[in-house]
Residue, then its C-alpha position, 0 to 999 in steps of 0.5 A: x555138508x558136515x561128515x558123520x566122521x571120526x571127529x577125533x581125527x577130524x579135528x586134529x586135522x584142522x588144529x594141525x592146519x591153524x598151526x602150519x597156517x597153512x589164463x590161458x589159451x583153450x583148445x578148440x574141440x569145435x573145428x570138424x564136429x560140425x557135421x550134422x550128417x552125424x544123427x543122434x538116435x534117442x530111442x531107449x528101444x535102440x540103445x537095448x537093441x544096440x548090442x547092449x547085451x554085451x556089456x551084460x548090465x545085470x552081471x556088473x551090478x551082481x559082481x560090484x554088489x558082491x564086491x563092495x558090502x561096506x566102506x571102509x572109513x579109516x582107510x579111506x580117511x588115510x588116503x585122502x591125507x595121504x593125497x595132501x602128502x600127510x599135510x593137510x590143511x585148512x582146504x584139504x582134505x575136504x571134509x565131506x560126508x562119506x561116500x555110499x560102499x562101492x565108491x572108487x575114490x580116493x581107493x583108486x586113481x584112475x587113468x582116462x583116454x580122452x577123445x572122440x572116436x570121430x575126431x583124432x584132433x578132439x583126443x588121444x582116444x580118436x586115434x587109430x588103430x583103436x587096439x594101439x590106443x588101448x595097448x597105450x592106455x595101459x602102459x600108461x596105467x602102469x606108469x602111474x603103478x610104479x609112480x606111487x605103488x600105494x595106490x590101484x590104478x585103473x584104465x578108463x575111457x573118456x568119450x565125447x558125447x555131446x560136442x560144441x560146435x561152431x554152427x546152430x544145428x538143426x535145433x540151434x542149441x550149437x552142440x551135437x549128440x553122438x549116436x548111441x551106436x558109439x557110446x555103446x562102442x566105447x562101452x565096449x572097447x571098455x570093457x576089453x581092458x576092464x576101464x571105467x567109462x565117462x562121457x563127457x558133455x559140451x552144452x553150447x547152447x543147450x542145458x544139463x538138463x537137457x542133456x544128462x537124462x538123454x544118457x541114463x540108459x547108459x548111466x544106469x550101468x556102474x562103470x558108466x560116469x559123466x564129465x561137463x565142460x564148462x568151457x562151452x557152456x555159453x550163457x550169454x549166447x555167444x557161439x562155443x570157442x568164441x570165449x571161455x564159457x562157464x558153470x555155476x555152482x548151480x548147474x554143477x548142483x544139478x549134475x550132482x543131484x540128478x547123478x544121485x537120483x540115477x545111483x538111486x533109481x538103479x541101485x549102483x555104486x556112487x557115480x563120478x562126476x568130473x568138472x573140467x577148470x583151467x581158470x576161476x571164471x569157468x566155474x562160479x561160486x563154488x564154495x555153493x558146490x554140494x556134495x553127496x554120499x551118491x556122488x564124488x566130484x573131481x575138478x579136474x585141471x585141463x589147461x595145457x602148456x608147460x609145466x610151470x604154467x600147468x601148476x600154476x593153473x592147478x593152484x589157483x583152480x583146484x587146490x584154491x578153491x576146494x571141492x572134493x578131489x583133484x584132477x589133471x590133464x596132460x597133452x600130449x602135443x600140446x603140452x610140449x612147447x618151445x623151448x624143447x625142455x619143457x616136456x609133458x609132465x611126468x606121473x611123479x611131477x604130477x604127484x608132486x602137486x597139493x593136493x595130488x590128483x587122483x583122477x589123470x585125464x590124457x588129450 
């Protein structure tokens, strides 16, 4: 969709551009998920008896409406060249219409803990003692503040929601749903350190359809995100972590869409919506992808290895082919591999990426 922008700027972005003329393994989050002792409780009636009280809804909306009564274009136009390293060319930035006040990108760059509280192989965020986890997400935040100074950095928590898994399930759809009881925790824990929160789905066998408007009592809240995983989206029918899965522009089109109407049905501020790539195959068609003012989408870069092999999957997944905003994801085990000089990416090699992500996701 065109922006409603400032042309002046925009057309001297695209001038400048003509001028400069400007896969991989994939880790299995199946292997001890398959327990279907594990009983997703749906209930709208649980989820308000299930401590939500704490999280005090109403006072977040209040405060995030005090806080953001308009947006601020020309900054918000210097932040996104300034994540092109004031380069910009004839992919970035993207030019999209400008988002509804209250948005978090590209004013912020956020640093998320990725995991699930029932599997310390799934992430860094099943990893005990939850008050450790917690104290080393926000030293990493303030690795990335001193990194590039210029720009807020906030802590988020990123939960598994909804896993793939090896075996059919009750419902035969190969994906499990967490009990609300810890999404609310992770809800919680959030707000222990003032972090955003997304959760994140893995379809199998199932659909977004069905699985997004089973967390809209969650996504009602305006600290509460979603990501999807293209890599266990298994059209053909074959059983996640058998191949590398894939999305079209028309399921994330769906996320998009639906995303807006919950930012619209509850009056919140823009949602964001990651979409995890390591290779072109898991995402189709995306130059199909719309975007909206209700929602800023991040393609976010989650293969892992070393580092040469991690920028060469970003240039070909993310700054190839340009949605809205960029995302990396480092490991920290997986990303260290022999020979012994090949450590995990630091937040300046990060930065140093074109376009520089603006959402950094830790496994």
């Amino acid at each position: 969709m065109p922006r409603k922008i400032n042309l002046i700027l925009r057309s001297e972005i695209y001038i400048f551009a003509i001028l400069i003329n400007i896969l991989p393994f994939f880790f299995s989050s199946c292997d001890n998920m398959n327990d279907e002792n594990i009983i997703q409780k749906t209930s709208a009636n649980e989820m308000r008896s299930n401590n939500l009280s704490i999280i005090d809804k109403d006072s977040l909306i209040l405060k995030q409406k005090k806080k953001d009564i308009h947006l601020d274009s020309a900054l918000y136009d210097s932040k996104l060249l300034f994540l092109c390293h004031n380069k910009p060319s004839r992919k970035w930035p993207v030019i999209a219409d400008y988002p509804l006040p209250g948005a978090i990108l590209p004013f912020k760059r956020i640093i998320a803990y990725y995991g699930n509280f029932y599997c310390a192989q799934m992430g860094i965020l099943g990893v005990p003692p939850t008050e450790l986890m917690l104290q080393k997400l926000q030293k990493e935040v303030k690795n990335w503040e001193n990194a590039d100074t210029s720009t807020e950095v906030i802590p988020a928590l990123h939960y598994i929601a909804v896993t793939a898994q090896h075996s059919p399930g009750l419902q035969r759809k190969y994906r499990l749903r967490m009990p609300f009881s810890e999404i609310t925790k992770t809800i919680q824990l959030a707000k222990k350190i003032n972090a955003l929160v997304f959760l994140d789905v893995q379809i199998g066998h199932s659909s977004l359809q069905e699985e997004l408007p089973v967390l809209e009592s969650f996504l009602s809240l305006p600290n509460v995100h979603i990501g999807i995983d293209p890599e266990y989206s298994m059209k053909n029918g074959e059983i996640p972590c058998s191949k590398i899965g894939t999305f079209n522009a028309s399921d994330i089109n769906y996320a998009v869409k639906y995303l807006a109407q919950v930012r619209n049905k509850y009056h919140i501020p823009p949602k964001i919506l990651i979409v995890h790539r390591f290779n072109k195959a898991m995402v189709t068609n995306y130059n199909l992808i719309e975007t909206c003012p209700e929602v800023q989408i991040v393609m976010n870069m989650d293969g892992f290895g070393f580092p040469d092999k991690k920028r060469s999957s970003y240039t070909s997944a993310i700054t190839n082919e340009p949605v809205q905003f960029a995302g990396f994801k480092i490991f920290y085990k997986y990303d260290i591999v022999p020979p012994k000089w090949a450590q995990v990416m630091q937040p300046k090699q990060v930065l140093e990426l074109y376009p520089a992500p603006i959402y950094i996701q830790y496994q």
